[in-house]
C-alpha positions as CSV (number, residue, x, y, z in Angstrom):
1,X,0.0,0.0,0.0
2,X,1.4,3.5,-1.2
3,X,0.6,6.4,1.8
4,X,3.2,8.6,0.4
5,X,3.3,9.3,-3.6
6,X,5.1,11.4,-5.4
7,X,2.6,12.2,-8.3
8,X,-1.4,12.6,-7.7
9,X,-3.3,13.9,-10.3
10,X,-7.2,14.9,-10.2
11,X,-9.5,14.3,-13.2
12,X,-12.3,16.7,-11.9
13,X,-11.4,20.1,-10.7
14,X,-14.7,20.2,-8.5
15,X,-12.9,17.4,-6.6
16,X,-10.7,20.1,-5.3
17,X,-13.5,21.5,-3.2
18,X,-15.3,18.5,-2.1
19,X,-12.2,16.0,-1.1
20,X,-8.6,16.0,-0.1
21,X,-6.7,15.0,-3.0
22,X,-3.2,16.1,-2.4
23,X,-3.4,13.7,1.2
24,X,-0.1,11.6,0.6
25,X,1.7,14.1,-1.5
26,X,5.4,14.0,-0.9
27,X,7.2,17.6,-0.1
28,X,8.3,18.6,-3.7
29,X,6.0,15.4,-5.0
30,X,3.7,16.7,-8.4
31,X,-0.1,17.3,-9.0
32,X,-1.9,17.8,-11.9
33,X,-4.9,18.9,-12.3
34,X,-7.7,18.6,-15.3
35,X,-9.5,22.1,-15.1
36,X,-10.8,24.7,-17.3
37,X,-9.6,27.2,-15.0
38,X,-7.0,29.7,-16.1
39,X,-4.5,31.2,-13.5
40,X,-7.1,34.3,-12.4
41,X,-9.9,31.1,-12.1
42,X,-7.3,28.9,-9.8
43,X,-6.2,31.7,-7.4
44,X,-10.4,31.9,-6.8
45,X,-11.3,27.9,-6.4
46,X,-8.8,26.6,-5.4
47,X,-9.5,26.1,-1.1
48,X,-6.7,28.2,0.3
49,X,-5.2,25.1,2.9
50,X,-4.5,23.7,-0.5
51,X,-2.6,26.7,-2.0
52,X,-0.9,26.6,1.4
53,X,0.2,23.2,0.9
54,X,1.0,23.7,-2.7
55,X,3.3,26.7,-1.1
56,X,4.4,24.9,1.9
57,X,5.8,21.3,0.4
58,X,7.3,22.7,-2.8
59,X,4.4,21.6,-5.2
60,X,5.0,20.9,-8.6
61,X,1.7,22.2,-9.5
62,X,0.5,21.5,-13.4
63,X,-2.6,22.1,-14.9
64,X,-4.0,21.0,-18.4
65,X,-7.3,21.1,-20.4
66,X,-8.0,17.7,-21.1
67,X,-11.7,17.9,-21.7
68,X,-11.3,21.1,-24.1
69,X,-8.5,18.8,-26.0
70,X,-10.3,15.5,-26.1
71,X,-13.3,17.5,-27.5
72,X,-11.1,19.6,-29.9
73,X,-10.2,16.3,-31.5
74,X,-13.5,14.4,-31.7
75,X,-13.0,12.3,-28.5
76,X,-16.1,14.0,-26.6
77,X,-15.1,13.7,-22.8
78,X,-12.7,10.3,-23.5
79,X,-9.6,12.0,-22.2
80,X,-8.0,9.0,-20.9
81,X,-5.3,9.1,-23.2
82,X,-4.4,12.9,-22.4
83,X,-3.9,12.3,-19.0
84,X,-2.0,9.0,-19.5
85,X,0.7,11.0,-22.0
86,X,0.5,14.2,-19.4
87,X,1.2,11.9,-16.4
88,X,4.0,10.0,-18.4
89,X,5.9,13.0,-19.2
90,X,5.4,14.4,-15.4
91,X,6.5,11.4,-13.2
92,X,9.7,11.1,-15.7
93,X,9.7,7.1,-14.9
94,X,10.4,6.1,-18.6
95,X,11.9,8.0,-21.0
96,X,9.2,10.2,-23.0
97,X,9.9,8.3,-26.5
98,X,9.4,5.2,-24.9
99,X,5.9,5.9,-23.1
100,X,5.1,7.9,-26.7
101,X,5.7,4.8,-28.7
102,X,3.5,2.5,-26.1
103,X,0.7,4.6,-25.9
104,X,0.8,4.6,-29.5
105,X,1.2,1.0,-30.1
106,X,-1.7,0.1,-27.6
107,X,-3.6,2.2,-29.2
108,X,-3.0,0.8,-32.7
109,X,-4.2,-2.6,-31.1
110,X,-7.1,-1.2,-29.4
111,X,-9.0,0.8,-31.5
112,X,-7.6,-0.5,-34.4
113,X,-10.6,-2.4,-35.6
114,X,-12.7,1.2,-35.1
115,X,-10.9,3.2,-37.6
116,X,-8.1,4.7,-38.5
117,X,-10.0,7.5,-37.9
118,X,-10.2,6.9,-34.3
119,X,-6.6,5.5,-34.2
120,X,-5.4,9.2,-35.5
121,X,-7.8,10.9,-32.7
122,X,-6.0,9.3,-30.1
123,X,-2.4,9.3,-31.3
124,X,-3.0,13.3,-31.2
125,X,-4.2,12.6,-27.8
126,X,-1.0,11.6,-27.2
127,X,0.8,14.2,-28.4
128,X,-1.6,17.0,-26.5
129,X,-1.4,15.6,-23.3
130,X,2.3,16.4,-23.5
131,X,2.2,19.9,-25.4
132,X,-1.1,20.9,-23.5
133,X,0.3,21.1,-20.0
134,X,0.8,24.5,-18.2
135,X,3.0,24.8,-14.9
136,X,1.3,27.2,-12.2
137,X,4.4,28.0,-10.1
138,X,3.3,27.7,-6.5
139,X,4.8,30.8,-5.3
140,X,2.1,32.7,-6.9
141,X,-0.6,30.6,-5.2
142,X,0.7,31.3,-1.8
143,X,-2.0,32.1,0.2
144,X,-1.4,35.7,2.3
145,X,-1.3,35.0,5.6
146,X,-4.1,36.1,8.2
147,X,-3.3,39.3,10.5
148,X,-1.8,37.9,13.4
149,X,-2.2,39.0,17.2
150,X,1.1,40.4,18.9
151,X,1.2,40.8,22.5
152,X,0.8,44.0,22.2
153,X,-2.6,43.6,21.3
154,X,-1.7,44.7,17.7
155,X,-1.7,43.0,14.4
156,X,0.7,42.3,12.0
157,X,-0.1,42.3,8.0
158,X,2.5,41.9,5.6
């Protein structure tokens, strides 16, 4: 059983708001995230303990549009093969080229009998979830902190 991971990623940004899903994150570990939300939109939903835990273990924070993508390219809301390619080229456990070719080949043998059609819509799936992902640098998601109380019944505010 893993408690500690060092990659999480989150297929539904609403999830962000309704469960924990960086629980198990190792300090400097990576998270992507599937959202429509642009950098103005992620500073506003996103809960601020998880900013702060972004901030405070050295996040690698990435973001990507698979939805938009897998639509753009005829796949309705299949975006299976986007995140597969995205998380390959995060977690770094294979070389790139390798993972590239893989996907590729199992995708020549599973939807293979669909269509080459189909085989081409995924292949650029691919290639999306690698080109389509956007680094949000933690430091800008650091939440400010709350006045504190002093002892000399004054507050402090950066």
């Amino acid at each position: 059983l893993i408690d500690k991971a060092d990659f999480i990623s989150c297929s539904q940004q609403s999830y962000v708001s309704k469960y924990d899903v960086l629980a198990g994150l190792k300090d400097g570990g990576t998270f992507l995230l599937n959202t429509m939300w642009d950098d103005a939109a992620l500073e506003h939903n996103l809960p601020a303990e998880m900013k702060r835990y972004l901030a405070q273990h050295h996040i690698r924070f990435y973001t990507i549009d698979a939805v938009d993508i897998a639509r753009n390219l005829g796949l309705g809301n299949r975006t299976n093969m986007i995140m597969q390619s995205a998380f390959f080229k995060l977690a770094d456990i294979i070389p790139i080229q390798d993972a590239v070719k893989y996907l590729k080949d199992s995708i020549a043998v599973t939807y293979g009998k669909k269509g080459d059609d189909v085989v081409a819509m995924n292949c650029a799936a691919v290639d999306q979830g690698i080109t389509g992902l956007g680094r949000t640098l933690w430091t800008r998601l650091r939440p400010r902190p709350e006045k504190c109380p002093t002892t000399s019944g004054t507050s402090w505010s950066p």
